[in-house]
TIMIVEX-9525 format. One record per residue (C-alpha): x, y, z. Coordinates in steps of 0.02 Angstrom, whole numbers, padded with zeros to 5 digits, always signed. Layout:
N
XYZ
...
//
This chain:
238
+02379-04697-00612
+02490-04853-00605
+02360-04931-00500
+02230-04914-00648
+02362-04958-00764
+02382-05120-00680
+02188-05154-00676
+02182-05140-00868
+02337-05244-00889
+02241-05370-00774
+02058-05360-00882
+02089-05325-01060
+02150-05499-01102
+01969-05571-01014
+01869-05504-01177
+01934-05354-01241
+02109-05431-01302
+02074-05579-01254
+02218-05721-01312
+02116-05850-01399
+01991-05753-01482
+02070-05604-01525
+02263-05686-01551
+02198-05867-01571
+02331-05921-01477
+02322-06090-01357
+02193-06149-01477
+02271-06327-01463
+02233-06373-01296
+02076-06274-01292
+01986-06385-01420
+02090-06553-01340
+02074-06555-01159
+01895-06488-01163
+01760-06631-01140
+01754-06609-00983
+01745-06461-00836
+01858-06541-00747
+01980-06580-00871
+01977-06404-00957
+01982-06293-00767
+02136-06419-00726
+02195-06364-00904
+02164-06182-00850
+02240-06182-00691
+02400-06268-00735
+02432-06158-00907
+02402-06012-00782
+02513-06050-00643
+02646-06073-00784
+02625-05927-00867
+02606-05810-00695
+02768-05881-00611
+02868-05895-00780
+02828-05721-00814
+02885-05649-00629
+03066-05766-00668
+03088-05697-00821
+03062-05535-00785
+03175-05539-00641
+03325-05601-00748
+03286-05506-00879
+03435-05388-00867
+03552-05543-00865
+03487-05641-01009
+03606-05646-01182
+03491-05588-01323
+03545-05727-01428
+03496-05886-01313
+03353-05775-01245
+03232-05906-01294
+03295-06056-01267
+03327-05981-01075
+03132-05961-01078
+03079-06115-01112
+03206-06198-01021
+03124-06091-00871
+02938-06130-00936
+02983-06334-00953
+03061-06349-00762
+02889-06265-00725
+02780-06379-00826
+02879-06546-00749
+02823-06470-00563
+02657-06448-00630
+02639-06589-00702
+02733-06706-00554
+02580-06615-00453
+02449-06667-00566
+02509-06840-00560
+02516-06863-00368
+02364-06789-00306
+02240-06779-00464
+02314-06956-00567
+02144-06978-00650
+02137-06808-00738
+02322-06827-00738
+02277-06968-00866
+02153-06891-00971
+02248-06730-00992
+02386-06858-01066
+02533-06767-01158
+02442-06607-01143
+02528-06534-00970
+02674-06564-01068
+02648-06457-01207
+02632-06291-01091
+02812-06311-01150
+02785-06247-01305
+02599-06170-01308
+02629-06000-01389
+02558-05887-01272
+02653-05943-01135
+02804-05901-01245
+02705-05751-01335
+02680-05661-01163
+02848-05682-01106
+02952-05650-01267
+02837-05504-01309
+02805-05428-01117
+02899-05500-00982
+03056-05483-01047
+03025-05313-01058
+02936-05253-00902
+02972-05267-00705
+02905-05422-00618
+02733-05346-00558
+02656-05285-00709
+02749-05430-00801
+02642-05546-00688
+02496-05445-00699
+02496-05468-00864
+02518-05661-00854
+02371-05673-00743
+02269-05579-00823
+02291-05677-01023
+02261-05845-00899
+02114-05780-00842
+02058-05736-01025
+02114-05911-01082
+02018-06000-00925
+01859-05912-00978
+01873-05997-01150
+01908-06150-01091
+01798-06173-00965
+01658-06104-01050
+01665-06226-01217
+01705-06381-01070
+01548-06339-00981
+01466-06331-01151
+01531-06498-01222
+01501-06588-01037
+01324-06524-01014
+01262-06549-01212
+01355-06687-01214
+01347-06804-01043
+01203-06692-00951
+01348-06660-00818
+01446-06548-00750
+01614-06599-00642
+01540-06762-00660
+01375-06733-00576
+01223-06773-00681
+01133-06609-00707
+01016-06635-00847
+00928-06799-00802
+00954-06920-00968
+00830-07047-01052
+00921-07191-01015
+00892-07149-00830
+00713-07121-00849
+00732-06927-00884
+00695-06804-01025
+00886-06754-01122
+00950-06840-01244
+01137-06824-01247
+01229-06754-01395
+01368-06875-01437
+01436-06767-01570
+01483-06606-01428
+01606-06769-01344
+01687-06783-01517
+01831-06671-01588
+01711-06557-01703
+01612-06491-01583
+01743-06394-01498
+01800-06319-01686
+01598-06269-01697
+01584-06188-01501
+01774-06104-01535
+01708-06025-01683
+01536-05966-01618
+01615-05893-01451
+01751-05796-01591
+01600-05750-01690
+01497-05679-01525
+01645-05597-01453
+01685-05508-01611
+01501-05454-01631
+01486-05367-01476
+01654-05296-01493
+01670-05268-01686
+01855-05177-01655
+01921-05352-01652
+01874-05391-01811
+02019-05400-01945
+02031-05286-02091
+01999-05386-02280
+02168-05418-02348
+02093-05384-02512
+01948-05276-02581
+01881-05321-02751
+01888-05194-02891
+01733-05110-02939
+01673-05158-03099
+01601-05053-03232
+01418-05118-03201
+01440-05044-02992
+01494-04904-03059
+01373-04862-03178
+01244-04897-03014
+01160-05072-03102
+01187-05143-02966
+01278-05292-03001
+01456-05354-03032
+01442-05381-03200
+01449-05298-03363
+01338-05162-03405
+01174-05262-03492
+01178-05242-03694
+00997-05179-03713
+00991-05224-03898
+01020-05424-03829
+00841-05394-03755
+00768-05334-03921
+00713-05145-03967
+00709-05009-03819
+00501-04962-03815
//
């Protein structure tokens, strides 16, 4: 029973309650650091490795943590995290390093690093708390990495660099889409991966906030939202 507990804590947050598209959380960095595979699976990674180890410190001090300066304990914990990261980053992979830019740094303060372990760690033992970590960096990985591949493929005819679509300029057939390399591109493949993930799963659609009154002309069953027609306006009934 705990085992299968577990395995849903570990795959709900892939599509099912998934952070970004169900929470829109980390939407940020998903839309930045995306123009490139590389670029968005080192995003991935590091956000991940953040959130997992965070989540198992947290959750281990939980018990000893003053509610009052219970935040500012986490992100003191999440920012000595992100400075490792990011020291790593620099030393063995300086080129994404650069591109990433002030990105790494804002782990700090991306809210579902803090939304997992203000709202879960701090309230569960290590294991599941971890579980749980790995599991919403999995589901945040999947969204990054798929809208990177998309922006690097439509965009360059690459993937990790390597040319996969062969492009005119090199005596091939694709035409590269400079707009997918641009800012609005990842808005447009955010929203259409929201919009396909809440088609095939309609649950994670939100409720309206507001219905409209039904007018007089609905319910008399006309048909449409407005008054009932004056027939005398239209001249004598046959």
């Amino acid at each position: 029973m705990a085992g299968r507990r577990l395995g849903r804590t570990l795959t709900d947050p892939l599509l099912r309650e998934n952070p970004v598209t169900l929470q829109i959380l980390g939407i940020c960095s998903a839309l930045a650091v995306t123009t490139s595979l590389a670029t968005a699976s080192t995003m991935a990674a590091s956000l991940s490795a953040v959130l997992v180890v965070s989540a198992g410190i947290i959750s281990l001090i939980r018990r000893h943590i003053p509610n009052a300066i219970r935040l500012i304990v986490q992100i003191v914990i999440v920012a000595s995290l992100v400075i490792v990261i990011d020291q790593f980053l620099q030393a063995y992979l300086f080129d994404i390093s650069q591109r990433l830019s002030v990105f790494v740094s804002l782990i700090t303060t991306n809210c579902l690093v803090l939304g997992r372990t203000e709202s879960f760690a701090r309230l569960n033992p290590p294991l599941p708390s971890m579980v749980d970590a790995l599991g919403n960096g999995l589901g945040y990985s999947l969204v990054l990495i798929v809208i990177g591949a998309c922006r690097e493929l439509f965009g360059a005819g690459k993937l990790f660099g390597w040319q996969v679509l062969p492009t005119v300029d090199q005596g091939g057939w694709f035409t590269p889409l400079g707009l997918m390399l641009l800012a609005p591109s990842a808005f447009f493949l955010l929203g259409g991966f929201v919009w396909v993930v809440r088609s095939l799963l309609p649950e994670q659609a939100e409720k309206p906030e507001f219905t409209p009154p039904e007018t007089a002309g609905a319910r008399a069953g006309l048909g449409g939202g407005g008054p009932p027609i004056n027939r005398r306006w239209w001249g004598p009934s046959a």
